[in-house]
C-alpha positions, 0 to 999 in steps of 0.5 A: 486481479483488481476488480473492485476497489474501495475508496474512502474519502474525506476531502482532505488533499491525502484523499483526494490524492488517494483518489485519483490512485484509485481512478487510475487502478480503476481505469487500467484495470477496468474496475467498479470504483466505490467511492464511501464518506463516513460521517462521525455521528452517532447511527441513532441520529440520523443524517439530515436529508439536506445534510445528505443531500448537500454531500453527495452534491460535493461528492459529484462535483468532485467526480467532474472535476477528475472527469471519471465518465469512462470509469464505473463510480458508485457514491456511499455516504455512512455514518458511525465509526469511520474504521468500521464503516470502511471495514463493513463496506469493503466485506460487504461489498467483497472488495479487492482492494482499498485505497486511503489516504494515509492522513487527514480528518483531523489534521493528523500529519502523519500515520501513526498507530491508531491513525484511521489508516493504520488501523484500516490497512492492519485490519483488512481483509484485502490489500490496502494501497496508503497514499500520502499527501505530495506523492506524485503518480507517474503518467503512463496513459488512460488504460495503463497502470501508473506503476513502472517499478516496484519494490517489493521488501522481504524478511522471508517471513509468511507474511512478507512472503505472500506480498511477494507472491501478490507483487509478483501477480501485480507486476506481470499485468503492469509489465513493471520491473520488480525489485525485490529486496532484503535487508542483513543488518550485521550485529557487530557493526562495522568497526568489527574488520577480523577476517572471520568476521568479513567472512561470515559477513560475506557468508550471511549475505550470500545465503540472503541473497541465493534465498533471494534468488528462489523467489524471484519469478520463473525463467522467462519474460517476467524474470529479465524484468526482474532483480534480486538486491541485499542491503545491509543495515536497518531494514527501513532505512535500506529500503527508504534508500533504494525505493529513492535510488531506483525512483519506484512507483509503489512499495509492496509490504506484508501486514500479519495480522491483528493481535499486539505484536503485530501492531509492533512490528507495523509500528517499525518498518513498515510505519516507517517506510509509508512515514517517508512519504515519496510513494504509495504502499500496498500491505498486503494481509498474510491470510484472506480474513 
């Protein structure tokens, strides 16, 4: 599923965390792990050779430190625009996965629309795995993947759709358990108790939940390692709460696209939810681009 996995890296520690992500993905998968650092200057400068040389010196030096001998690690160094360096690199070299810190150059403290994060998981053409600084990577052995369970929202939407399909897939070769959550969040609020209104409430839930039900994965093994959850109220922050209750190991979100609504409603649940922090989150494009 996973055989080629991007990586940029910038040493900050969200990075470096993003890294070791990407050697456990790489491990368990048996995937080529490109390693890229882009350098911010302008292309008709040019990189000095000791400049270079000094930075894949580090770059070495911090693949010791992770002992990654068993796994398949190419060095790129670039230099230009860091977004589109990312972007060309992941095509060129037809990428199935990028993996990213989602803070650092720059001292940003949190992703935020026009974070070199954002704009690279909004922007790819293959899912993007965005790792915070603090998140802590279960340990399940050298040749397993480091996700147990996964949590997977839906608002039934195309996009949100095709990242079910994805965690599905990603599920079955992790043999994880697999949630997968939508969120009703009732108009009238809760001092609205009319019988007709505890109805309909009732009602909605359920048709969100039966709609639920017919995306879960066929009868079988895969489907007892499975559940269907409807949590009412704000779709971020049900979520948020779950992910915490059932201590999931990845979050697994869809990304429709470029143009501005997208970037709104990125900028609601999904931002929200990679904000929070206590674990990664894979976005996953709605269309092969």
């Amino acid at each position: 599923m996973i055989k080629r996995i991007l990586c940029p890296i910038d040493r900050s520690p969200s990075s470096l965390q993003a890294f070791d992500y990407a050697i456990a993905l790489a491990r368990w998968q048996g995937a080529r792990l490109n390693l890229i650092e882009v350098i911010e200057v302008p292309n008709h400068y040019g990189m000095p050779i000791e400049t270079r040389s000094n930075l894949e010196g580090d770059l070495e030096r911090v693949l010791v430190s992770r002992r990654v001998s068993d796994v398949k690690v190419a060095i790129s160094l670039r230099q230009g625009n860091v977004v589109q360096e990312i972007l060309g690199h992941a095509k060129a070299n037809r990428s199935d996965l990028v993996v990213i810190g989602s803070h650092g150059r720059g001292g940003i403290q949190r992703l935020v629309l026009g974070s070199i994060a954002e704009k690279v998981l909004r922007l790819s053409a293959c899912p993007v795995l965005t790792v915070r600084r603090g998140v802590s990577q279960r340990r399940r052995g050298k040749d397993r993947s480091p996700f147990e369970t996964i949590l997977c929202p839906t608002d039934f939407s195309v996009a949100a759709n095709h990242a079910v399909t994805y965690a599905k897939r990603l599920a079955k070769e992790a043999n994880a358990k697999l949630i997968l959550v939508t969120a009703v969040e009732w108009p009238f609020g809760d001092g609205v108790k009319s019988r007709p209104a505890a109805e309909l409430r009732k009602s909605i839930e359920a048709d969100a939940r039966e709609a639920l039900g017919r995306l879960l994965p066929r009868p079988g093994s895969d489907r007892r390692r499975a559940e269907a959850l409807v949590v009412s109220g704000k779709a971020s922050a049900g979520i948020i709460k779950l992910a915490r209750l059932r201590s999931v190991d990845l979050i697994v979100m869809g990304v429709s696209g470029r143009n501005a609504l997208d970037v709104a409603l990125l900028g609601s649940t999904t931002h929200h939810v990679i904000r929070a922090g206590s674990w990664p989150v894979l976005t996953v494009p709605a269309v092969k681009r």
